[in-house]
N, C-alpha and C positions, 0 to 999 in steps of 0.2 A: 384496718388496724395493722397498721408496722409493727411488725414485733421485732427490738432490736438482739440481736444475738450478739453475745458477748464474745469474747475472743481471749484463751487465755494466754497470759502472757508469754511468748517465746523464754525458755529457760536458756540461760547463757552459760557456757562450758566455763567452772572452774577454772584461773591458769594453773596452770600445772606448777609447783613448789619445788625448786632446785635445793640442792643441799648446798651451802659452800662447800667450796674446794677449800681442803682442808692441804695447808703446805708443810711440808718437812723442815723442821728446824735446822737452819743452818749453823753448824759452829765455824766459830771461826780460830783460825788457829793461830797466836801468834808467831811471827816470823822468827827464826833462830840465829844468831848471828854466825853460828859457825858450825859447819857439817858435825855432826854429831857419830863420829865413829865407831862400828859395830866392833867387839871385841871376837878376836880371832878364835877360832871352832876351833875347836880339839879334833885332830886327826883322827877319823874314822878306821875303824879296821873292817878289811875288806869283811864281808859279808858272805856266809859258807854260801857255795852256790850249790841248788837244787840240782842234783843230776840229770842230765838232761837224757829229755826223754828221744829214744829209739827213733827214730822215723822210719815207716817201711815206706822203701820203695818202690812205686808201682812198676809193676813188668812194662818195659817199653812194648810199643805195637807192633808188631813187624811190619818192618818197610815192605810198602806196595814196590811188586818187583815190578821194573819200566814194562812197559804195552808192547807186544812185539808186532800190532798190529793197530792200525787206524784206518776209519771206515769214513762212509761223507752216503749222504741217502737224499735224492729227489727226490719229493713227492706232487703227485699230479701233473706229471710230464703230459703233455696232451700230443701223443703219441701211443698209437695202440702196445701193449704188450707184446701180441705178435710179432707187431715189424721191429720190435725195440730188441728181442731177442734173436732176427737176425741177423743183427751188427753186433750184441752184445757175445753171443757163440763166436766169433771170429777175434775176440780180443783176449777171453779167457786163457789165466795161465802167460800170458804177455809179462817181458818189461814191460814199467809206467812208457818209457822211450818209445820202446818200437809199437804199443798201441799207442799209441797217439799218433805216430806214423801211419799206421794201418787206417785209423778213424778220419787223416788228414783225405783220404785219397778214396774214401767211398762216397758214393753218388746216392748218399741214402738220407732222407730227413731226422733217421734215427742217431746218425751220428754228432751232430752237434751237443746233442745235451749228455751224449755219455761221454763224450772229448771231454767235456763242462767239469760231467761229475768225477771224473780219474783225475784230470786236474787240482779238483781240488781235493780228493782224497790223498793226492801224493803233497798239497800244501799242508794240509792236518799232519801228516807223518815225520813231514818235516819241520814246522815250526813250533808244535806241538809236542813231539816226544822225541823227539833230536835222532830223526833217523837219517841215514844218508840215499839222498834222491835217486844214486846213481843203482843202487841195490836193490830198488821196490818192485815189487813184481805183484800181478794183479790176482788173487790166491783167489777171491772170489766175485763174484759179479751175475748178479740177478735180479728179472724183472720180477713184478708183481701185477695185479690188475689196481688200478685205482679208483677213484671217481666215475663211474657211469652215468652221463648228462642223457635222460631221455625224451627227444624231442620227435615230432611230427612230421610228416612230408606228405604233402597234398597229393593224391591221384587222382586219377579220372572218375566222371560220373559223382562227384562229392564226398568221395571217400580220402581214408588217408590210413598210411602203412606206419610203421615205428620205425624208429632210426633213433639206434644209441651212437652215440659221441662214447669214445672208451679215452680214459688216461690211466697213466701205469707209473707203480712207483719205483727206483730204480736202487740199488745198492751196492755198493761198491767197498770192498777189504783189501786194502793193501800191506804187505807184508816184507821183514827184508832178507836177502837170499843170506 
């Protein structure tokens, strides 16, 4: 015995009921044959003016008085601090000139990057805070220790010793006479 089972109707979605748009009556206006001219205003009289109010002045800030000094800083010169101070001892107190002269003529690796860094601390001073090149003398200059890289070096028998890689930071103030 089949027993058949019914199935009820699927219910169908209402449509949904719009409202008319509902439009704005337009009038309409008939056309005028000739400009219709507004009748001249009675001259106004001026109008008392409201005292004006006070403004306080704020106190100006005082001017930043010019930098009498410009600095320029390496960091992570990969040059130990040791050897880098004893190039940087022999410049101290220098014209920008004549150290650079003195840096041109030593046989040291430390020289290049302090030639570098006075270089451009005498560029700072000069384009910077409009000092004159020929006056700058080097008031301070000192290393620092930087970055310690520590790596390994293989010995004998399977062992192995430390060995730091040292860099140093360098800093440089110039000033004018």
């Amino acid at each position: 015995m089949a027993e058949e089972v019914k199935k009820a109707p699927a219910k169908k979605a209402a449509p949904k009921k719009v409202a008319p748009k509902k439009e704005a009556p337009v009038e309409e206006v008939a056309p005028t044959e000739a400009p219709v001219e507004e009748a001249p205003k009675a001259e106004k009289k001026p109008a008392k003016k409201a005292p004006a109010k006070k403004v306080e002045k704020k106190p100006e800030a005082p001017k930043k008085p010019m930098p009498t000094e410009a600095r320029a800083i390496a960091k992570n010169v990969r040059v130990t601090p040791r050897k880098i101070r004893l190039v940087i001892d022999l410049v101290r107190g220098k014209d920008v000139k004549e150290a650079l002269g003195i840096l041109a003529n030593i046989n040291k690796a430390a020289a290049v990057p302090v030639s570098k860094l006075i270089k451009s601390a005498a560029a700072n001073a000069t384009n910077n805070f409009g000092m004159d090149e020929d006056k700058l003398y080097i008031a301070t200059i000192y290393a620092n220790d930087g970055l310690r890289m520590k790596r390994y070096l293989p010995r004998a028998k399977g062992s192995a010793s430390g060995l730091v890689k040292r860099a140093s930071h360098i800093t440089v103030i110039v000033k004018m006479r």
